[in-house]
DOVOMAR-70495 format. One record per residue (C-alpha): residue number from 0; residue in one letter; x negated, y, z. Coordinates in steps of 0.05 Angstrom, whole numbers, plus 32768, in hexadecimal, padded with zeros to 4 digits. Example, Ala and Ser with C-alpha at 12.3 -4.5 7.8 and 13.67 -1.06 7.14 Angstrom:
BEGIN
+-----+-----+------+------+------+
|   n | res |   xx |   yy |   zz |
+-----+-----+------+------+------+
|   0 |   A | 7F0A | 7FA6 | 809C |
|   1 |   S | 7EEF | 7FEB | 808F |
+-----+-----+------+------+------+
This chain:
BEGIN
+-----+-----+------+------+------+
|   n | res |   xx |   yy |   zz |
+-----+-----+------+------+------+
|   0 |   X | 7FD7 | 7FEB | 811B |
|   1 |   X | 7FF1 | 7FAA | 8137 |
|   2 |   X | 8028 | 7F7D | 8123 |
|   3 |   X | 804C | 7F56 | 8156 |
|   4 |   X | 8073 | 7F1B | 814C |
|   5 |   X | 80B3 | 7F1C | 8167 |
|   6 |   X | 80EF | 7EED | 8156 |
|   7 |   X | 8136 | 7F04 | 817D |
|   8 |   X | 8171 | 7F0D | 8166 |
|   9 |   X | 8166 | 7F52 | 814C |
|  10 |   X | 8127 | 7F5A | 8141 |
|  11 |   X | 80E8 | 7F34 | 811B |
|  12 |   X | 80A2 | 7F50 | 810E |
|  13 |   X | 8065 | 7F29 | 8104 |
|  14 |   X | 8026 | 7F2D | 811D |
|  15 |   X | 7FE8 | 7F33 | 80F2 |
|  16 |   X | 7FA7 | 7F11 | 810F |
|  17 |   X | 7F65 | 7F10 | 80F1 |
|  18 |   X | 7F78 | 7EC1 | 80E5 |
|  19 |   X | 7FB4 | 7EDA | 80B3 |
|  20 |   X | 7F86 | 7F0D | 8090 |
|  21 |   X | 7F54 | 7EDB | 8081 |
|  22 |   X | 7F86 | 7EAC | 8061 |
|  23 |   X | 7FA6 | 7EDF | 803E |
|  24 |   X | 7F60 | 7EF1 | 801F |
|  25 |   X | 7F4E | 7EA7 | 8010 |
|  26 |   X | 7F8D | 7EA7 | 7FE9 |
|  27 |   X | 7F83 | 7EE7 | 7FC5 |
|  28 |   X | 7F44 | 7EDA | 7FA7 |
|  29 |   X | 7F54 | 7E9E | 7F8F |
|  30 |   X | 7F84 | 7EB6 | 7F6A |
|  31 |   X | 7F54 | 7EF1 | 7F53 |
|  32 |   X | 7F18 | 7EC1 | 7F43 |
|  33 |   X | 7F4B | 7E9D | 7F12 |
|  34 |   X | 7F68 | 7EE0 | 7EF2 |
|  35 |   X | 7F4B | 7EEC | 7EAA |
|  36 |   X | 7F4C | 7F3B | 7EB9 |
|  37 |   X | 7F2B | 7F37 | 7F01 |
|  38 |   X | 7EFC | 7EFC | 7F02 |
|  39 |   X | 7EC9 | 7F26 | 7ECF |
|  40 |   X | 7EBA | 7F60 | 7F02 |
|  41 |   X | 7EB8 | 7F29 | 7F42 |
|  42 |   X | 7E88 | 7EFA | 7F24 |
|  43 |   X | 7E58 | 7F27 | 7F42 |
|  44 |   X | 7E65 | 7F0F | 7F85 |
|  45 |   X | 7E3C | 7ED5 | 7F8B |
|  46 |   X | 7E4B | 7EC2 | 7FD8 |
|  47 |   X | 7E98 | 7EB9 | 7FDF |
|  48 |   X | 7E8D | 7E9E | 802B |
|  49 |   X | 7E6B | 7EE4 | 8032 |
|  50 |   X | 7E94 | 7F13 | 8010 |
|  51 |   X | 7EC8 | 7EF6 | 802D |
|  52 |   X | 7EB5 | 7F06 | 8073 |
|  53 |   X | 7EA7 | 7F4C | 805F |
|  54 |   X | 7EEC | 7F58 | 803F |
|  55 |   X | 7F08 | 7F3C | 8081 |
|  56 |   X | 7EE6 | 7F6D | 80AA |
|  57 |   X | 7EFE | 7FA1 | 807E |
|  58 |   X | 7F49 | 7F86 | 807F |
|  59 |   X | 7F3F | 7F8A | 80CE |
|  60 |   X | 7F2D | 7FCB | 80CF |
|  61 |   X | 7F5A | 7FE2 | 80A3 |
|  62 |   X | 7F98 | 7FBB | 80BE |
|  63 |   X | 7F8A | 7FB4 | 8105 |
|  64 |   X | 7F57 | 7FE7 | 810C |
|  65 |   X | 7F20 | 7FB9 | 812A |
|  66 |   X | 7EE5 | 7FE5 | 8112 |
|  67 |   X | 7EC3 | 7F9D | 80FD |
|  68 |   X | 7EB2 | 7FC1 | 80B5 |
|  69 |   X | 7E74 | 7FE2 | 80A6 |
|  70 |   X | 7E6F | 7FEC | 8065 |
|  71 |   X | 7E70 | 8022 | 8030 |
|  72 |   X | 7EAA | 8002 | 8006 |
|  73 |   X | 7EAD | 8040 | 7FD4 |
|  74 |   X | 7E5D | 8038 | 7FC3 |
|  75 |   X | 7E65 | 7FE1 | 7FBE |
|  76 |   X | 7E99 | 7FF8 | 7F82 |
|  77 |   X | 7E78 | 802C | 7F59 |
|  78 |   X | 7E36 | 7FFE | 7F50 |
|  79 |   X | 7E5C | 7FD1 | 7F25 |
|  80 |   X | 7E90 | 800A | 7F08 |
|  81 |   X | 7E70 | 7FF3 | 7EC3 |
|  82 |   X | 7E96 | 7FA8 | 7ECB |
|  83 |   X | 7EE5 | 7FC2 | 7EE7 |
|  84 |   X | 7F10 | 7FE1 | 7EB4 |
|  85 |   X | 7F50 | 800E | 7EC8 |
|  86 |   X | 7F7B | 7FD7 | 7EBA |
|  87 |   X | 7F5C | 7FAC | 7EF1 |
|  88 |   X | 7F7D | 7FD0 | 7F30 |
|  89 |   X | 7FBD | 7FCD | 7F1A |
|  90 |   X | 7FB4 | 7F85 | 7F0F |
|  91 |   X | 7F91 | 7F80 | 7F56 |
|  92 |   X | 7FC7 | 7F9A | 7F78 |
|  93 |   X | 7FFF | 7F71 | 7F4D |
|  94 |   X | 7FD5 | 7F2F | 7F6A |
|  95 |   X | 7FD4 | 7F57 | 7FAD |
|  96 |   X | 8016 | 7F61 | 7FB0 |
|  97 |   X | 8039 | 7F1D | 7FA0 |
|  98 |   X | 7FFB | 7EFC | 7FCC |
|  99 |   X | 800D | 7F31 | 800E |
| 100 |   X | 8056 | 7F1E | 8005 |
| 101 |   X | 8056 | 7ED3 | 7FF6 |
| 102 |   X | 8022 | 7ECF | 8039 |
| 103 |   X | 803D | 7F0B | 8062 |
| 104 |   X | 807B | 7F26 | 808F |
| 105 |   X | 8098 | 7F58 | 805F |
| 106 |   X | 8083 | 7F94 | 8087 |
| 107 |   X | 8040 | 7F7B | 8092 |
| 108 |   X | 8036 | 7F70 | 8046 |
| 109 |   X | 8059 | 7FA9 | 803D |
| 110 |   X | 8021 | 7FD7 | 8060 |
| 111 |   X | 7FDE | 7FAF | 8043 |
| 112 |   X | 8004 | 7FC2 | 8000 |
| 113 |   X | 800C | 8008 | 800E |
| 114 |   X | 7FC6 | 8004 | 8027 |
| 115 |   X | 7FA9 | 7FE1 | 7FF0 |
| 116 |   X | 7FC3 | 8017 | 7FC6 |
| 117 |   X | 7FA1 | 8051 | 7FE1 |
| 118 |   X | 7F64 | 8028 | 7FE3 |
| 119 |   X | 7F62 | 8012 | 7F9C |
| 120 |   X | 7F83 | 8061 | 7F87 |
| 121 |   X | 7F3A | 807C | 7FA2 |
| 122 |   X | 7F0D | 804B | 7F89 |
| 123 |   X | 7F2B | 805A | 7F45 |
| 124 |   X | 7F1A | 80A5 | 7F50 |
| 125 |   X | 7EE3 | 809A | 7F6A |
| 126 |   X | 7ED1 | 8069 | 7F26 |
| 127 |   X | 7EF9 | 8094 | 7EF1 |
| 128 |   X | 7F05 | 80D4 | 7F09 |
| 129 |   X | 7F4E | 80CA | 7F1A |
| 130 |   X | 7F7F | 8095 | 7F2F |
| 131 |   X | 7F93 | 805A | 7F04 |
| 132 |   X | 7FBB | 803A | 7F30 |
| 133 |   X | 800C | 803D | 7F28 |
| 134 |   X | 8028 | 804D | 7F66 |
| 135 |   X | 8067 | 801E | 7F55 |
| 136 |   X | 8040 | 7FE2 | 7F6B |
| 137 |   X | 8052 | 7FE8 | 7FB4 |
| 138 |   X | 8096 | 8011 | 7FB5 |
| 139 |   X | 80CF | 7FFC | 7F98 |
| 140 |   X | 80F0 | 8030 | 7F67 |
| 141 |   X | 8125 | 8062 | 7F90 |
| 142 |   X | 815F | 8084 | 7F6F |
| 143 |   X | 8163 | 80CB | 7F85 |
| 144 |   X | 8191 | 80D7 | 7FBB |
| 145 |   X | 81D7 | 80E8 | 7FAB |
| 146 |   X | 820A | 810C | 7FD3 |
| 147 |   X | 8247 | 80EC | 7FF3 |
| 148 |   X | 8268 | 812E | 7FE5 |
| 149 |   X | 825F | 8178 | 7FC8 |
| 150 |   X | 8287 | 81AD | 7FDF |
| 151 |   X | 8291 | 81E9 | 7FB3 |
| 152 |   X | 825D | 822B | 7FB5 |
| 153 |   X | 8277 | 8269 | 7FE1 |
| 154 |   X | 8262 | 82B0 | 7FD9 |
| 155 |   X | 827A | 82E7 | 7FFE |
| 156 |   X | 82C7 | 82E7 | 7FF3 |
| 157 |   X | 82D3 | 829A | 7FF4 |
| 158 |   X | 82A9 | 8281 | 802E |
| 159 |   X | 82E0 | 825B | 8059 |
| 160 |   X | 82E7 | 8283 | 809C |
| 161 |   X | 82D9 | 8245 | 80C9 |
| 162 |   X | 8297 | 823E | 80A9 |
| 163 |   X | 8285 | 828B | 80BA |
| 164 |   X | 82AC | 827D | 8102 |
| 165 |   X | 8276 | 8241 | 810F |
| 166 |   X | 8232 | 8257 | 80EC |
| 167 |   X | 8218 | 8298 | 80FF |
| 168 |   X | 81F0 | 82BA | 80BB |
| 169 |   X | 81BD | 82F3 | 80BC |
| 170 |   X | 81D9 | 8336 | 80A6 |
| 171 |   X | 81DA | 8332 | 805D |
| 172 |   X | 81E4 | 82EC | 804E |
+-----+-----+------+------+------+
């Protein structure tokens, strides 16, 4: 999936490089390696220079399906399931989130959201045998759709005539 930039009158999309992932992911992790909940579970990560290239990869493949990632991202997880708590998704997406859209078009951050989601929904699974994640991070809250207008029920002996004149019905409806 690419994103083209285009600026016209009617239209605007933005292209995501591998430039724009990398910054994105810079600014991210900072933000994770200062968060009280996160920074316990990522201490493990030792080389940021490194893991940082790897996450890239992944991001590339994921967003602009480069194929640059190799890894087993699922297994890299579970080793350290003993040091990330439930909470901690939720909370990596929330710092996801406002980091996609402060750095992001809004449909671009919009889709590593939706993304991210899935991705952290299965690792939790995967860790505690079902999802922890609250789908609300990504998608706003919808009303349920309403009608404009309701007409009245027919049976047999009310259905208007220019209704029957204009729909044809099976014998016995």
């Amino acid at each position: 999936m690419h994103f083209i930039c285009i600026l016209s009158r009617y239209v605007m999309t933005c292209e995501l490089t591998e430039k724009k992932i990398t910054e994105i992911l810079h600014t991210f992790y900072e933000k994770v390696r200062r968060d009280p909940l996160l920074s316990v579970p990522f201490s493990v990560v030792t080389d940021w220079d490194e893991h940082l290239v790897r996450l890239t990869e992944f991001w590339s493949s994921v967003m602009l399906t480069s194929g640059r990632y190799k890894g087993n991202p699922l297994s890299m997880h579970v080793i350290h399931a003993d040091r990330i708590q439930p909470a901690m998704f939720n909370r990596w997406l929330e710092l996801w989130q406002i980091t996609t859209t402060e750095g992001l078009a809004p449909d671009v951050a919009q889709e590593m959201q939706a993304k991210a989601t899935r991705i952290a929904s299965r690792l939790s699974v995967a860790m505690f045998g079902h999802s922890t994640v609250r789908s609300s991070n990504t998608t706003p809250e919808r009303s349920a759709p309403s009608p404009y207008k309701v007409t009245p029920s027919f049976d047999q002996a009310s259905v208007p005539a220019a209704l029957l004149r204009d729909h044809s019905l099976k014998a016995g409806s």
